[in-house]
N, C-alpha and C positions, 0 to 999 in steps of 0.2 A: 436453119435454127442452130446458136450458137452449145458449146458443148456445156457451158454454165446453163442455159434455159431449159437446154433438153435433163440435165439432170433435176433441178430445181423441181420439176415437174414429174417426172417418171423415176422411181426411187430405181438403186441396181435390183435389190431384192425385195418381195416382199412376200405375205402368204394370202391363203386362203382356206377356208372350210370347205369341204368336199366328203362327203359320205360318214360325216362325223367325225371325221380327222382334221388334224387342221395341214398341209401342203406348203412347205417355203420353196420358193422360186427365183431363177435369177431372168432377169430379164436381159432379152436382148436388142430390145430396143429398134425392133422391125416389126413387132406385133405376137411376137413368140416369143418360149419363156421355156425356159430347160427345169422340169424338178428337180431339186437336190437335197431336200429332204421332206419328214414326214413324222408328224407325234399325236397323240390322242390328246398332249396336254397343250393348249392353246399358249400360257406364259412361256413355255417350253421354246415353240417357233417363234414368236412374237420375240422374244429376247434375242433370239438367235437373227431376227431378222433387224433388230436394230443395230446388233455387234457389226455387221456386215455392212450396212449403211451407213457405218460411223456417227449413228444419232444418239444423244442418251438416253438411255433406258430409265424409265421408272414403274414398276407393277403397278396394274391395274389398279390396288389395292389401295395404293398410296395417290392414285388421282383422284379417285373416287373422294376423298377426307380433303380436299381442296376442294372442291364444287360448294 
């Protein structure tokens, strides 16, 4: 798999919810994923994991008023 496919498909970073938190992660791209951070507030990661992805950010907020 080409390095354009493989990214296209598997973001560098992303998160997850975990014991009520929500968990940003970078991936490494063999099946494991390193933490490197950690917030109660979901926007909080979620921003921080689009910065890192180079994708644009828009709140929830503002998707929501589009549907």
């Amino acid at each position: 798999m080409n390095e354009t496919n493989r990214t296209q498909k598997e973001p560098d970073y992303f998160y997850r919810r975990h014991m009520g938190s929500f968990k940003l992660y970078r991936n490494n791209h063999d099946g494991t994923a390193d933490k490197i951070d950690q917030s109660w507030d979901e926007e909080t990661i979620r921003k921080k994991t689009y910065g890192l992805n180079g994708w644009d950010y828009k709140p929830k907020s503002e998707l929501k008023q589009h549907v």
